[in-house]
C-alpha positions in Angstrom: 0.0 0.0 0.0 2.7 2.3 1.2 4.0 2.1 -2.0 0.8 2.5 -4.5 0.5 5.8 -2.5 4.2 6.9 -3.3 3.6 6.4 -7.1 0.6 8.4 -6.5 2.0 11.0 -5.0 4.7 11.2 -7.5 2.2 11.2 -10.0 0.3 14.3 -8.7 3.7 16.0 -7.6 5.1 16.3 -11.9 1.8 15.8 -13.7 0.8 19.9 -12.7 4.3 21.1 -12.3 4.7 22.7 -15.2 1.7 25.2 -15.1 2.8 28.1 -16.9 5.1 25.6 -19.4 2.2 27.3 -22.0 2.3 30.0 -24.2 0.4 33.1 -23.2 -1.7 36.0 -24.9 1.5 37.8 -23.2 3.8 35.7 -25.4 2.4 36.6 -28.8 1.1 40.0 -27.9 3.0 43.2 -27.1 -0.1 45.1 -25.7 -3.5 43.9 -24.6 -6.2 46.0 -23.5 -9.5 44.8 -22.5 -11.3 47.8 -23.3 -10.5 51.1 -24.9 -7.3 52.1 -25.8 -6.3 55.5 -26.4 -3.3 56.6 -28.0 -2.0 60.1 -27.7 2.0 59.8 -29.1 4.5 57.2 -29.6 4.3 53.7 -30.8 3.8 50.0 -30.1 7.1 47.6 -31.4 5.1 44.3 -32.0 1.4 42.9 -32.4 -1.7 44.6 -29.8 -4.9 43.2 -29.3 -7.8 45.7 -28.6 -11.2 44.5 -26.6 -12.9 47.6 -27.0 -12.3 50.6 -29.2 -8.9 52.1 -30.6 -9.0 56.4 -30.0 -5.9 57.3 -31.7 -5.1 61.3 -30.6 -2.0 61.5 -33.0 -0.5 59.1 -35.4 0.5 55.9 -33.9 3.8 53.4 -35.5 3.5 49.8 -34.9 4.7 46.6 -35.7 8.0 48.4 -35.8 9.7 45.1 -34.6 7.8 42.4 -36.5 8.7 40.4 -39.7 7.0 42.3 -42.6 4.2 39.7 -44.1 0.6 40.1 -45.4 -0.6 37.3 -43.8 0.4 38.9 -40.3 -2.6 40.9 -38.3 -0.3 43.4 -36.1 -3.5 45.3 -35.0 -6.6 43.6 -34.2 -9.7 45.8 -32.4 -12.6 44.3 -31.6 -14.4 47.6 -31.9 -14.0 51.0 -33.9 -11.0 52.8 -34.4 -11.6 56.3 -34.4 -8.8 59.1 -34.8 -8.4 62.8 -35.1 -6.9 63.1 -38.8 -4.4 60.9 -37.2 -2.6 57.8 -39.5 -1.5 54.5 -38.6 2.0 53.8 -40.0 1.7 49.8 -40.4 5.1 48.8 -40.5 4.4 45.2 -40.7 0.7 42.7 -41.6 -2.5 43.7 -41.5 -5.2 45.4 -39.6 -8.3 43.7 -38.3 -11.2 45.4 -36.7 -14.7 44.3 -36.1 -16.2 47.6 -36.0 -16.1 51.0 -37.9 -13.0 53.2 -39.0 -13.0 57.0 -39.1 -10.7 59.8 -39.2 -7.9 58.4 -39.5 -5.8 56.7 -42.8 -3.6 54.1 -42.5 0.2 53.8 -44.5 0.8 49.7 -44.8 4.9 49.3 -45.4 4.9 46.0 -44.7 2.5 45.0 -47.2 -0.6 44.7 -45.2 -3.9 45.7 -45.3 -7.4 46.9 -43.8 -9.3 43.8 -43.2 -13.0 43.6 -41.5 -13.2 41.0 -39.1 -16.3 39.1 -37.7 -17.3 40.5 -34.3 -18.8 37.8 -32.7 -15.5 35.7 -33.7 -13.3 38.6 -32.3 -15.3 38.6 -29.4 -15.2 35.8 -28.7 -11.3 35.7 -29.3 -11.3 38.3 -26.7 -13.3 36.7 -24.3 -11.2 34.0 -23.9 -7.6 36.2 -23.6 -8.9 38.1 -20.6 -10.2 34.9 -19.1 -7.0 33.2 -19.5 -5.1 36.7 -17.9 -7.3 36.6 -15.3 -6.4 33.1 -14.5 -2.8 33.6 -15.4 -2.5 36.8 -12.8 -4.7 34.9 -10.2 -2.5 31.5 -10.3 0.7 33.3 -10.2 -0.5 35.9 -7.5 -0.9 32.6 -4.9 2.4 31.5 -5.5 4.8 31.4 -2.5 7.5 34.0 -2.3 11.0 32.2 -2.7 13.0 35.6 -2.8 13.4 38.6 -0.5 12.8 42.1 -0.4 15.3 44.5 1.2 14.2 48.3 1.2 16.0 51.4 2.8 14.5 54.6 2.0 16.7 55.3 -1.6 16.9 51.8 -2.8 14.8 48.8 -2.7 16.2 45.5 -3.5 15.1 42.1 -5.0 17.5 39.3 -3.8 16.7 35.9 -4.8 19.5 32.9 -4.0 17.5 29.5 -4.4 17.9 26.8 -6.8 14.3 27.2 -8.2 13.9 28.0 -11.8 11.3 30.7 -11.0 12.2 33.5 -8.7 9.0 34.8 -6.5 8.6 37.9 -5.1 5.7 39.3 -3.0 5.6 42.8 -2.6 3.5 46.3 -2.0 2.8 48.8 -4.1 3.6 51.5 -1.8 7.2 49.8 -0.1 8.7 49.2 -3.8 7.7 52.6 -5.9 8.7 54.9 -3.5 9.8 59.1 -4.4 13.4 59.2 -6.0 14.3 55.0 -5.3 15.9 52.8 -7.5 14.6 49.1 -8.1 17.9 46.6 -7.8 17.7 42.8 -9.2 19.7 39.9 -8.3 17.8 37.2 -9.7 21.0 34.9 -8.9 19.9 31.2 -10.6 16.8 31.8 -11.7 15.4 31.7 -15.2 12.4 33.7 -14.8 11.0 36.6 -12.4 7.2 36.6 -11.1 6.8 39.9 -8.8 3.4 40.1 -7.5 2.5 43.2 -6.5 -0.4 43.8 -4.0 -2.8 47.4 -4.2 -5.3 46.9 -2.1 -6.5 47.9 1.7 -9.4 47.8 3.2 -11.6 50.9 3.6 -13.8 50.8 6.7 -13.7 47.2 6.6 -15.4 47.0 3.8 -12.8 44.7 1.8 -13.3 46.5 -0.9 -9.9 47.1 -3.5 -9.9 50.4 -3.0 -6.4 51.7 -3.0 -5.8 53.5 -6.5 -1.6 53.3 -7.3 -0.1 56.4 -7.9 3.8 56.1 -8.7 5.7 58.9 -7.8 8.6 60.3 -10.0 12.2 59.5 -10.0 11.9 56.1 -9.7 14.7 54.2 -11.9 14.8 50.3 -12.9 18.9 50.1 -12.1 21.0 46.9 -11.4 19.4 43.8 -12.6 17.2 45.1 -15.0 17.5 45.6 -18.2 16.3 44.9 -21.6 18.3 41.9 -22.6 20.0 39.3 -20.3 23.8 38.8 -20.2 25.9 38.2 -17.5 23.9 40.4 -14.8 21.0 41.2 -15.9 18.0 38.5 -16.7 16.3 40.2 -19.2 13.0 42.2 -19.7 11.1 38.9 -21.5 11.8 37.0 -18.3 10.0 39.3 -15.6 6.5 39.8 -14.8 4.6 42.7 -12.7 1.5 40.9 -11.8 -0.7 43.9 -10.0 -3.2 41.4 -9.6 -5.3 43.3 -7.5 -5.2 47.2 -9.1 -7.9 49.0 -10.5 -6.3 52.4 -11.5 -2.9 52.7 -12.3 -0.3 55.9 -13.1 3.3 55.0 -13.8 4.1 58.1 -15.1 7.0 58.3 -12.8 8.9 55.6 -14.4 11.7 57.0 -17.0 11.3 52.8 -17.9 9.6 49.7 -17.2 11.3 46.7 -17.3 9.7 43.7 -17.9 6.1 43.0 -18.5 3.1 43.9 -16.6 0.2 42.6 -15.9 -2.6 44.2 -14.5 -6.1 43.0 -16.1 -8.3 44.8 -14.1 -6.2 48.1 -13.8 -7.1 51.2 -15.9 -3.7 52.6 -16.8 -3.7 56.1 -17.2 0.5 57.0 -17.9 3.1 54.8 -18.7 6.7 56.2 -19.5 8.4 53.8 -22.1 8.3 50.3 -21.7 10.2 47.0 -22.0 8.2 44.2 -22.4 4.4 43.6 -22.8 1.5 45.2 -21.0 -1.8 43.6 -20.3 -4.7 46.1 -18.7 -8.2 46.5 -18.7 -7.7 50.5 -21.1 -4.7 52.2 -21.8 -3.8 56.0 -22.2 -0.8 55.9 -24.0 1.8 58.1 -24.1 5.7 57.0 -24.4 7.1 53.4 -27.0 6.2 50.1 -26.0 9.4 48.3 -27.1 8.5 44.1 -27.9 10.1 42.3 -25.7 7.3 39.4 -25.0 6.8 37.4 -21.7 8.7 33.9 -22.1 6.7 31.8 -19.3 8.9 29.4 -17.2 8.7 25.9 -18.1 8.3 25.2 -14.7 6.1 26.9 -12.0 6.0 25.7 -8.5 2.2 24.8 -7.5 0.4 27.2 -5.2 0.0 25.7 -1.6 -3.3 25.0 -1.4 -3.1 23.1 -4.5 -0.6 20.9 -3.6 -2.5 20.0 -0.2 -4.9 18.9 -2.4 -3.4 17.2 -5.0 -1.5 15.0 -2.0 -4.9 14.2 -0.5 -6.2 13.3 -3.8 -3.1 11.5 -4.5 -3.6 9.0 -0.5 -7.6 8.4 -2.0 -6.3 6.8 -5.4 -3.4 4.9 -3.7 -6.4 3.6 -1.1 -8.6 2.9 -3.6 -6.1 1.1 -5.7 -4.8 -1.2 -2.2 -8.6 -2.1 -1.4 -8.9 -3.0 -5.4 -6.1 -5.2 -5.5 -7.0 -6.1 -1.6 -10.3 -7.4 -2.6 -9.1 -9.1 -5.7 -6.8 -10.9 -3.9 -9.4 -12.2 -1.5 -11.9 -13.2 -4.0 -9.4 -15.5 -5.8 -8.0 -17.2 -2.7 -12.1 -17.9 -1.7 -12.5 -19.1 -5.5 -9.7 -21.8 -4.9 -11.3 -25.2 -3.7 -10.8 -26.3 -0.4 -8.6 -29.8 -0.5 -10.3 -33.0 -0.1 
Protein backbone atom coordinates (compact mmCIF):
# COMPACT_ATOMS: atom_id res chain seq x y z
CA UNK A 1 0.00 0.00 0.00
CA UNK A 2 2.66 2.34 1.22
CA UNK A 3 4.03 2.09 -2.05
CA UNK A 4 0.83 2.48 -4.48
CA UNK A 5 0.48 5.77 -2.49
CA UNK A 6 4.18 6.88 -3.33
CA UNK A 7 3.63 6.44 -7.07
CA UNK A 8 0.56 8.36 -6.54
CA UNK A 9 2.02 11.00 -5.02
CA UNK A 10 4.69 11.15 -7.50
CA UNK A 11 2.22 11.23 -9.99
CA UNK A 12 0.31 14.29 -8.73
CA UNK A 13 3.74 16.00 -7.64
CA UNK A 14 5.07 16.32 -11.88
CA UNK A 15 1.82 15.79 -13.72
CA UNK A 16 0.82 19.86 -12.65
CA UNK A 17 4.28 21.09 -12.28
CA UNK A 18 4.70 22.69 -15.25
CA UNK A 19 1.66 25.20 -15.08
CA UNK A 20 2.83 28.10 -16.92
CA UNK A 21 5.12 25.55 -19.44
CA UNK A 22 2.24 27.29 -22.05
CA UNK A 23 2.31 30.01 -24.20
CA UNK A 24 0.38 33.07 -23.18
CA UNK A 25 -1.74 36.02 -24.86
CA UNK A 26 1.49 37.79 -23.18
CA UNK A 27 3.84 35.74 -25.41
CA UNK A 28 2.38 36.61 -28.80
CA UNK A 29 1.14 39.99 -27.94
CA UNK A 30 3.00 43.18 -27.08
CA UNK A 31 -0.10 45.11 -25.69
CA UNK A 32 -3.45 43.92 -24.60
CA UNK A 33 -6.17 45.97 -23.52
CA UNK A 34 -9.53 44.83 -22.51
CA UNK A 35 -11.33 47.83 -23.26
CA UNK A 36 -10.50 51.06 -24.87
CA UNK A 37 -7.30 52.12 -25.79
CA UNK A 38 -6.31 55.52 -26.36
CA UNK A 39 -3.28 56.55 -27.99
CA UNK A 40 -2.03 60.13 -27.72
CA UNK A 41 2.01 59.80 -29.14
CA UNK A 42 4.52 57.18 -29.62
CA UNK A 43 4.33 53.74 -30.84
CA UNK A 44 3.85 50.02 -30.13
CA UNK A 45 7.15 47.58 -31.41
CA UNK A 46 5.05 44.29 -31.99
CA UNK A 47 1.38 42.94 -32.43
CA UNK A 48 -1.73 44.60 -29.84
CA UNK A 49 -4.93 43.21 -29.35
CA UNK A 50 -7.80 45.65 -28.60
CA UNK A 51 -11.20 44.55 -26.64
CA UNK A 52 -12.89 47.59 -26.98
CA UNK A 53 -12.29 50.58 -29.19
CA UNK A 54 -8.92 52.14 -30.57
CA UNK A 55 -9.03 56.41 -29.98
CA UNK A 56 -5.94 57.33 -31.68
CA UNK A 57 -5.07 61.34 -30.63
CA UNK A 58 -1.96 61.48 -33.03
CA UNK A 59 -0.49 59.11 -35.39
CA UNK A 60 0.48 55.92 -33.93
CA UNK A 61 3.78 53.43 -35.47
CA UNK A 62 3.48 49.78 -34.90
CA UNK A 63 4.70 46.63 -35.70
CA UNK A 64 8.01 48.37 -35.76
CA UNK A 65 9.66 45.10 -34.58
CA UNK A 66 7.75 42.35 -36.54
CA UNK A 67 8.70 40.36 -39.75
CA UNK A 68 7.00 42.32 -42.60
CA UNK A 69 4.20 39.70 -44.08
CA UNK A 70 0.57 40.08 -45.39
CA UNK A 71 -0.56 37.29 -43.78
CA UNK A 72 0.37 38.88 -40.26
CA UNK A 73 -2.64 40.87 -38.29
CA UNK A 74 -0.34 43.37 -36.07
CA UNK A 75 -3.53 45.26 -35.02
CA UNK A 76 -6.61 43.65 -34.16
CA UNK A 77 -9.74 45.80 -32.36
CA UNK A 78 -12.60 44.29 -31.65
CA UNK A 79 -14.40 47.64 -31.93
CA UNK A 80 -14.05 50.99 -33.88
CA UNK A 81 -10.99 52.82 -34.45
CA UNK A 82 -11.62 56.34 -34.38
CA UNK A 83 -8.84 59.11 -34.76
CA UNK A 84 -8.42 62.78 -35.09
CA UNK A 85 -6.87 63.12 -38.76
CA UNK A 86 -4.38 60.86 -37.19
CA UNK A 87 -2.60 57.77 -39.49
CA UNK A 88 -1.52 54.47 -38.61
CA UNK A 89 1.99 53.79 -40.05
CA UNK A 90 1.67 49.82 -40.38
CA UNK A 91 5.09 48.84 -40.49
CA UNK A 92 4.38 45.19 -40.65
CA UNK A 93 0.65 42.67 -41.57
CA UNK A 94 -2.52 43.67 -41.45
CA UNK A 95 -5.18 45.36 -39.62
CA UNK A 96 -8.31 43.68 -38.34
CA UNK A 97 -11.23 45.37 -36.72
CA UNK A 98 -14.71 44.30 -36.14
CA UNK A 99 -16.19 47.62 -36.04
CA UNK A 100 -16.14 51.03 -37.94
CA UNK A 101 -13.04 53.16 -38.99
CA UNK A 102 -12.96 57.03 -39.10
CA UNK A 103 -10.65 59.79 -39.22
CA UNK A 104 -7.88 58.41 -39.51
CA UNK A 105 -5.75 56.69 -42.83
CA UNK A 106 -3.59 54.12 -42.50
CA UNK A 107 0.19 53.85 -44.45
CA UNK A 108 0.79 49.75 -44.78
CA UNK A 109 4.91 49.27 -45.44
CA UNK A 110 4.85 45.97 -44.66
CA UNK A 111 2.47 44.96 -47.25
CA UNK A 112 -0.64 44.66 -45.19
CA UNK A 113 -3.90 45.71 -45.32
CA UNK A 114 -7.35 46.88 -43.78
CA UNK A 115 -9.32 43.79 -43.16
CA UNK A 116 -12.97 43.57 -41.46
CA UNK A 117 -13.17 41.00 -39.07
CA UNK A 118 -16.27 39.07 -37.72
CA UNK A 119 -17.27 40.46 -34.27
CA UNK A 120 -18.77 37.77 -32.74
CA UNK A 121 -15.46 35.69 -33.68
CA UNK A 122 -13.25 38.58 -32.32
CA UNK A 123 -15.32 38.61 -29.37
CA UNK A 124 -15.21 35.81 -28.75
CA UNK A 125 -11.25 35.71 -29.34
CA UNK A 126 -11.26 38.29 -26.74
CA UNK A 127 -13.30 36.73 -24.30
CA UNK A 128 -11.19 34.04 -23.93
CA UNK A 129 -7.56 36.22 -23.59
CA UNK A 130 -8.89 38.07 -20.57
CA UNK A 131 -10.24 34.95 -19.14
CA UNK A 132 -6.96 33.21 -19.54
CA UNK A 133 -5.05 36.67 -17.89
CA UNK A 134 -7.26 36.64 -15.34
CA UNK A 135 -6.37 33.10 -14.55
CA UNK A 136 -2.76 33.61 -15.38
CA UNK A 137 -2.51 36.80 -12.84
CA UNK A 138 -4.66 34.87 -10.23
CA UNK A 139 -2.51 31.47 -10.28
CA UNK A 140 0.71 33.34 -10.22
CA UNK A 141 -0.46 35.85 -7.47
CA UNK A 142 -0.88 32.62 -4.95
CA UNK A 143 2.36 31.50 -5.49
CA UNK A 144 4.79 31.39 -2.47
CA UNK A 145 7.45 34.00 -2.32
CA UNK A 146 10.97 32.20 -2.73
CA UNK A 147 13.00 35.57 -2.77
CA UNK A 148 13.37 38.58 -0.52
CA UNK A 149 12.77 42.06 -0.42
CA UNK A 150 15.33 44.47 1.21
CA UNK A 151 14.22 48.26 1.21
CA UNK A 152 16.00 51.42 2.76
CA UNK A 153 14.51 54.58 2.02
CA UNK A 154 16.69 55.34 -1.56
CA UNK A 155 16.87 51.78 -2.81
CA UNK A 156 14.78 48.78 -2.72
CA UNK A 157 16.23 45.50 -3.45
CA UNK A 158 15.11 42.11 -5.04
CA UNK A 159 17.50 39.26 -3.77
CA UNK A 160 16.70 35.88 -4.78
CA UNK A 161 19.54 32.93 -3.96
CA UNK A 162 17.54 29.52 -4.38
CA UNK A 163 17.95 26.80 -6.78
CA UNK A 164 14.34 27.21 -8.18
CA UNK A 165 13.93 28.00 -11.81
CA UNK A 166 11.31 30.67 -11.04
CA UNK A 167 12.18 33.48 -8.72
CA UNK A 168 8.98 34.78 -6.53
CA UNK A 169 8.57 37.89 -5.14
CA UNK A 170 5.72 39.29 -2.95
CA UNK A 171 5.63 42.79 -2.59
CA UNK A 172 3.47 46.26 -1.96
CA UNK A 173 2.81 48.82 -4.13
CA UNK A 174 3.57 51.51 -1.85
CA UNK A 175 7.17 49.76 -0.05
CA UNK A 176 8.73 49.22 -3.75
CA UNK A 177 7.66 52.59 -5.94
CA UNK A 178 8.74 54.95 -3.46
CA UNK A 179 9.84 59.06 -4.35
CA UNK A 180 13.43 59.20 -5.95
CA UNK A 181 14.34 55.00 -5.34
CA UNK A 182 15.90 52.81 -7.47
CA UNK A 183 14.64 49.07 -8.13
CA UNK A 184 17.91 46.56 -7.81
CA UNK A 185 17.74 42.76 -9.19
CA UNK A 186 19.70 39.89 -8.34
CA UNK A 187 17.77 37.25 -9.68
CA UNK A 188 21.04 34.85 -8.94
CA UNK A 189 19.91 31.18 -10.62
CA UNK A 190 16.80 31.76 -11.65
CA UNK A 191 15.36 31.74 -15.15
CA UNK A 192 12.41 33.72 -14.78
CA UNK A 193 10.99 36.63 -12.40
CA UNK A 194 7.22 36.58 -11.10
CA UNK A 195 6.85 39.94 -8.76
CA UNK A 196 3.43 40.08 -7.50
CA UNK A 197 2.53 43.25 -6.52
CA UNK A 198 -0.36 43.80 -4.05
CA UNK A 199 -2.83 47.36 -4.18
CA UNK A 200 -5.31 46.90 -2.12
CA UNK A 201 -6.48 47.95 1.72
CA UNK A 202 -9.41 47.79 3.20
CA UNK A 203 -11.57 50.86 3.57
CA UNK A 204 -13.77 50.81 6.67
CA UNK A 205 -13.65 47.17 6.60
CA UNK A 206 -15.38 47.00 3.77
CA UNK A 207 -12.80 44.70 1.83
CA UNK A 208 -13.29 46.54 -0.94
CA UNK A 209 -9.94 47.07 -3.48
CA UNK A 210 -9.94 50.43 -3.00
CA UNK A 211 -6.39 51.69 -3.04
CA UNK A 212 -5.83 53.50 -6.55
CA UNK A 213 -1.65 53.32 -7.35
CA UNK A 214 -0.13 56.35 -7.92
CA UNK A 215 3.83 56.09 -8.67
CA UNK A 216 5.65 58.87 -7.77
CA UNK A 217 8.63 60.31 -9.98
CA UNK A 218 12.24 59.48 -9.96
CA UNK A 219 11.91 56.11 -9.73
CA UNK A 220 14.75 54.17 -11.86
CA UNK A 221 14.85 50.32 -12.88
CA UNK A 222 18.93 50.07 -12.14
CA UNK A 223 21.03 46.86 -11.42
CA UNK A 224 19.42 43.85 -12.58
CA UNK A 225 17.23 45.12 -15.04
CA UNK A 226 17.54 45.55 -18.17
CA UNK A 227 16.33 44.87 -21.58
CA UNK A 228 18.26 41.94 -22.61
CA UNK A 229 19.96 39.28 -20.34
CA UNK A 230 23.83 38.81 -20.22
CA UNK A 231 25.92 38.21 -17.45
CA UNK A 232 23.91 40.44 -14.83
CA UNK A 233 21.02 41.21 -15.85
CA UNK A 234 17.97 38.46 -16.71
CA UNK A 235 16.30 40.20 -19.21
CA UNK A 236 12.99 42.21 -19.66
CA UNK A 237 11.15 38.86 -21.46
CA UNK A 238 11.78 36.95 -18.32
CA UNK A 239 9.98 39.29 -15.56
CA UNK A 240 6.54 39.81 -14.81
CA UNK A 241 4.61 42.71 -12.67
CA UNK A 242 1.53 40.94 -11.77
CA UNK A 243 -0.71 43.94 -10.03
CA UNK A 244 -3.15 41.40 -9.58
CA UNK A 245 -5.31 43.33 -7.46
CA UNK A 246 -5.20 47.16 -9.05
CA UNK A 247 -7.89 49.01 -10.51
CA UNK A 248 -6.26 52.35 -11.48
CA UNK A 249 -2.86 52.75 -12.35
CA UNK A 250 -0.31 55.91 -13.07
CA UNK A 251 3.28 54.99 -13.81
CA UNK A 252 4.09 58.10 -15.12
CA UNK A 253 7.04 58.35 -12.76
CA UNK A 254 8.87 55.57 -14.36
CA UNK A 255 11.65 56.98 -16.97
CA UNK A 256 11.34 52.77 -17.92
CA UNK A 257 9.55 49.73 -17.15
CA UNK A 258 11.25 46.72 -17.26
CA UNK A 259 9.71 43.67 -17.92
CA UNK A 260 6.08 43.01 -18.48
CA UNK A 261 3.05 43.87 -16.62
CA UNK A 262 0.24 42.56 -15.89
CA UNK A 263 -2.64 44.18 -14.54
CA UNK A 264 -6.08 42.96 -16.13
CA UNK A 265 -8.32 44.81 -14.08
CA UNK A 266 -6.17 48.14 -13.85
CA UNK A 267 -7.11 51.21 -15.88
CA UNK A 268 -3.67 52.56 -16.79
CA UNK A 269 -3.70 56.08 -17.25
CA UNK A 270 0.47 56.98 -17.93
CA UNK A 271 3.14 54.83 -18.68
CA UNK A 272 6.72 56.18 -19.53
CA UNK A 273 8.39 53.76 -22.05
CA UNK A 274 8.31 50.28 -21.74
CA UNK A 275 10.16 46.95 -22.00
CA UNK A 276 8.18 44.20 -22.37
CA UNK A 277 4.43 43.60 -22.84
CA UNK A 278 1.49 45.24 -21.04
CA UNK A 279 -1.78 43.60 -20.32
CA UNK A 280 -4.66 46.14 -18.75
CA UNK A 281 -8.24 46.53 -18.73
CA UNK A 282 -7.75 50.53 -21.11
CA UNK A 283 -4.73 52.19 -21.82
CA UNK A 284 -3.80 56.01 -22.17
CA UNK A 285 -0.77 55.89 -23.99
CA UNK A 286 1.84 58.09 -24.13
CA UNK A 287 5.66 57.00 -24.37
CA UNK A 288 7.09 53.45 -26.98
CA UNK A 289 6.18 50.09 -26.02
CA UNK A 290 9.39 48.33 -27.06
CA UNK A 291 8.50 44.14 -27.88
CA UNK A 292 10.06 42.28 -25.66
CA UNK A 293 7.28 39.44 -25.02
CA UNK A 294 6.76 37.44 -21.70
CA UNK A 295 8.74 33.93 -22.06
CA UNK A 296 6.73 31.83 -19.28
CA UNK A 297 8.88 29.40 -17.22
CA UNK A 298 8.72 25.93 -18.05
CA UNK A 299 8.31 25.16 -14.66
CA UNK A 300 6.15 26.91 -11.95
CA UNK A 301 5.96 25.72 -8.46
CA UNK A 302 2.18 24.84 -7.50
CA UNK A 303 0.43 27.20 -5.16
CA UNK A 304 0.04 25.73 -1.64
CA UNK A 305 -3.27 24.98 -1.45
CA UNK A 306 -3.06 23.07 -4.47
CA UNK A 307 -0.60 20.92 -3.64
CA UNK A 308 -2.52 20.03 -0.24
CA UNK A 309 -4.88 18.91 -2.40
CA UNK A 310 -3.42 17.21 -5.04
CA UNK A 311 -1.50 15.04 -1.98
CA UNK A 312 -4.89 14.22 -0.46
CA UNK A 313 -6.16 13.30 -3.81
CA UNK A 314 -3.12 11.50 -4.45
CA UNK A 315 -3.64 9.01 -0.53
CA UNK A 316 -7.63 8.38 -2.01
CA UNK A 317 -6.34 6.84 -5.37
CA UNK A 318 -3.45 4.93 -3.72
CA UNK A 319 -6.42 3.59 -1.14
CA UNK A 320 -8.57 2.88 -3.58
CA UNK A 321 -6.07 1.12 -5.68
CA UNK A 322 -4.81 -1.18 -2.20
CA UNK A 323 -8.64 -2.09 -1.42
CA UNK A 324 -8.93 -2.97 -5.35
CA UNK A 325 -6.13 -5.25 -5.54
CA UNK A 326 -6.98 -6.10 -1.58
CA UNK A 327 -10.29 -7.39 -2.60
CA UNK A 328 -9.10 -9.08 -5.72
CA UNK A 329 -6.77 -10.92 -3.92
CA UNK A 330 -9.41 -12.16 -1.51
CA UNK A 331 -11.92 -13.20 -3.96
CA UNK A 332 -9.35 -15.52 -5.76
CA UNK A 333 -8.00 -17.25 -2.67
CA UNK A 334 -12.07 -17.90 -1.74
CA UNK A 335 -12.51 -19.09 -5.53
CA UNK A 336 -9.72 -21.83 -4.95
CA UNK A 337 -11.26 -25.20 -3.74
CA UNK A 338 -10.78 -26.34 -0.44
CA UNK A 339 -8.65 -29.82 -0.45
CA UNK A 340 -10.34 -32.96 -0.09
Amino acid sequence: MKRLIARALFAASTSLLSLGAFALPLSEYNLIVAEDYTHQSSSVGGKIFVGGNVIAKNSLDLGLDLTKSPTLDSLTVVGNITGNNSWFNVQAGNVVTGGNVSGTGFNFNGGGKLLKGNQSDLQNQRDNIISELYDTSERYSNLTANGSVVASPNVVSLNYSGSDSVAVFSVNAADVFRQNARLELNAGSAETVIINVSTAHLVGGAGQLAYDFTAPGGINFTSGFAANADAFNLGASNILWNFYDATYLNLQGLDTFRGSLLAIGADLVNLGTADGSIAVKSLIQNRQIHNYTFVPPSEVPLPAPLQFMLIGMACLFGLQQWRKRKQATTEEINAVPALA
